[in-house]
C-alpha positions in Angstrom: 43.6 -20.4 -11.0 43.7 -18.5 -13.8 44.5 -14.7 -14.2 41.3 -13.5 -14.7 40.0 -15.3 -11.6 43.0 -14.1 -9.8 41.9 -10.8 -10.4 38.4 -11.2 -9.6 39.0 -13.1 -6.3 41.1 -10.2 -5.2 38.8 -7.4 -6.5 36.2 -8.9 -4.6 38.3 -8.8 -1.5 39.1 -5.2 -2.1 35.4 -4.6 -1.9 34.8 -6.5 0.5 37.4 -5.1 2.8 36.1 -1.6 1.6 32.7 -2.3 3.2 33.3 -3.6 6.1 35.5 -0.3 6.9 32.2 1.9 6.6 30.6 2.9 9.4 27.7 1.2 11.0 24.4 2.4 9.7 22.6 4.5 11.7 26.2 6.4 12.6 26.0 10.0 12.0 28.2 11.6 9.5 28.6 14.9 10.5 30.4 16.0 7.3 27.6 15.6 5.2 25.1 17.9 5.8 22.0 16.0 7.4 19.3 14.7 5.3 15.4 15.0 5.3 14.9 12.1 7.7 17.1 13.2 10.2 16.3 16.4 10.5 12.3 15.2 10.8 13.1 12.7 13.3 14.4 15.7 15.1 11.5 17.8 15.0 9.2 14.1 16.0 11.8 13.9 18.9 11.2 17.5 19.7 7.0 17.4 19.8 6.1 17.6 16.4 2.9 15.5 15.7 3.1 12.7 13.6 -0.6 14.2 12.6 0.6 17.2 10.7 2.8 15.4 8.1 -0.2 13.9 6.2 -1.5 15.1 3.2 0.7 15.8 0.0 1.3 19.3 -0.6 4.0 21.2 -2.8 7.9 22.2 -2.0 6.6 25.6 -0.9 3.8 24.5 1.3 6.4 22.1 3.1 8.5 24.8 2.8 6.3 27.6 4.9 5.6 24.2 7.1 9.4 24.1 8.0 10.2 27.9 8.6 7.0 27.5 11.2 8.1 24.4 12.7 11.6 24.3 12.0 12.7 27.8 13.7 16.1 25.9 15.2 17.3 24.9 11.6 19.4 26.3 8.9 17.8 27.9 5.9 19.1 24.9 4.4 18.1 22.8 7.0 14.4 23.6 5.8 15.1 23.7 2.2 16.2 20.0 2.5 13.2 19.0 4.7 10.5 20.9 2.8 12.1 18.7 -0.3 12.0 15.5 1.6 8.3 15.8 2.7 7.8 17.2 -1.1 8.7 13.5 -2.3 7.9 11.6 0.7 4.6 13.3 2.4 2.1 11.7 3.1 4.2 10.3 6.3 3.2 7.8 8.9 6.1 9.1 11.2 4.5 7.0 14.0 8.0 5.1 13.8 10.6 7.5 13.0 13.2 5.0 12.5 10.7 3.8 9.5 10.8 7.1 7.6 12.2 6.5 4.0 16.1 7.1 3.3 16.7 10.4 2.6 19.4 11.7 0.1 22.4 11.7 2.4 21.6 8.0 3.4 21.3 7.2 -0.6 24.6 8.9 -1.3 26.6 7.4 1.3 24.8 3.7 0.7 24.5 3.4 -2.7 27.1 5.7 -4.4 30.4 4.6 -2.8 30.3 1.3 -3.6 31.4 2.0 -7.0 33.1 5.0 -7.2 34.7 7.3 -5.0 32.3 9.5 -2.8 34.9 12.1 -2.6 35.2 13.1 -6.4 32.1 11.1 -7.7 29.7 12.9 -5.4 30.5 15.3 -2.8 32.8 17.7 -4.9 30.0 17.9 -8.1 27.6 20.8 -8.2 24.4 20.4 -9.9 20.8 21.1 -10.4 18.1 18.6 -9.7 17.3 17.9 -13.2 21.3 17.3 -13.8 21.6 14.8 -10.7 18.2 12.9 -12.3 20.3 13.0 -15.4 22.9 10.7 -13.3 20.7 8.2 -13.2 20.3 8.0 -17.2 23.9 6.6 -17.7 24.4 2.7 -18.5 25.6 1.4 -14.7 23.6 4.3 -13.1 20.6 2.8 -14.6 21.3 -0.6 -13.2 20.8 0.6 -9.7 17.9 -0.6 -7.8 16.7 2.8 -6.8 12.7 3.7 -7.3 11.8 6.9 -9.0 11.1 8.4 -5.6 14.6 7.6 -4.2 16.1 9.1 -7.3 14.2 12.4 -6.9 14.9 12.9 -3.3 18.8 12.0 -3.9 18.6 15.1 -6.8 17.0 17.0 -4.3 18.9 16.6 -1.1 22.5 16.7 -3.7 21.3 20.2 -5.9 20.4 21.7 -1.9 23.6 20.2 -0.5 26.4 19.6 -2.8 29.1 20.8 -3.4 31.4 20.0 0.0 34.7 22.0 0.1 37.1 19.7 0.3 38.1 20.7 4.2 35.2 19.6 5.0 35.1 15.9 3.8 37.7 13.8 6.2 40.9 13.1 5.1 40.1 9.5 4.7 37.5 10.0 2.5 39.7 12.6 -0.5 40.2 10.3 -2.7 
């Protein structure tokens, strides 16, 4: 085996062995503040009719939607779900566990497979335009994200990010 394949073979164990120490999908991160989805498949859980999450309106209409419906959540909290049903509305939330990714599921999916969460995403502070911007560099471009994935992920990140670092687990400051 030559050096170069050497070093592939065992990169591709590293990976390898890197994934399969994620977490399951589905399992709640609680360090990351939640997402869009999550916080609508709340509200569904909680009575909210599917009925009332047609029709596309703006950030601030969704917005005034979630301070009315929303009362338990963060001011946050309904920031990031007034910018997920922004991008995402009209919703068929008939099936909550259908509702598209939101921008914690794209970070924690799709960014950590190439770099490290820790200092490539949850310690960078940004505006939405600057986290689209992400998305214009050579291997960010390569990433099989629609356009609609890449706006909520600016979204959700320019609401949510930066972490301090005491909040991200130990395991993960790297």
């Amino acid at each position: 085996m030559t050096p170069l394949r050497r070093s592939l073979a065992l990169l591709g164990l590293a990976v390898a062995a890197f994934i399969a120490s994620l977490p399951a999908a589905g399992e709640d991160f609680d360090f990351m503040p939640k997402g869009g989805r999550a916080l609508l498949a709340g509200l569904l859980k909680e009575g909210l009719p599917p009925a009332e999450l047609g029709g596309k309106r703006t950030e601030a209409e969704w917005r005034a939607f979630a301070d009315a419906r929303g009362k338990a959540l963060s001011e946050r909290e309904r920031a990031t779900l007034a910018a997920y049903l922004a991008v995402h509305a009209p919703l068929d939330a008939g099936n909550p566990s259908a509702l598209p990714r939101d921008g914690r599921d794209l970070a924690w999916w799709e960014c950590q497979s190439c770099h490290s969460l820790f200092s490539g995403y949850l310690t960078q502070s940004r505006e939405p335009q600057g986290w689209r911007n992400v998305f214009l560099s050579p291997f960010h471009r390569q990433m099989k994200l629609t356009d609609q994935e890449k706006d909520e992920f600016a979204r959700y990140s320019a609401l949510n990010m930066p972490l301090k670092v005491e909040q991200v687990p130990p395991e993960l400051r790297y």
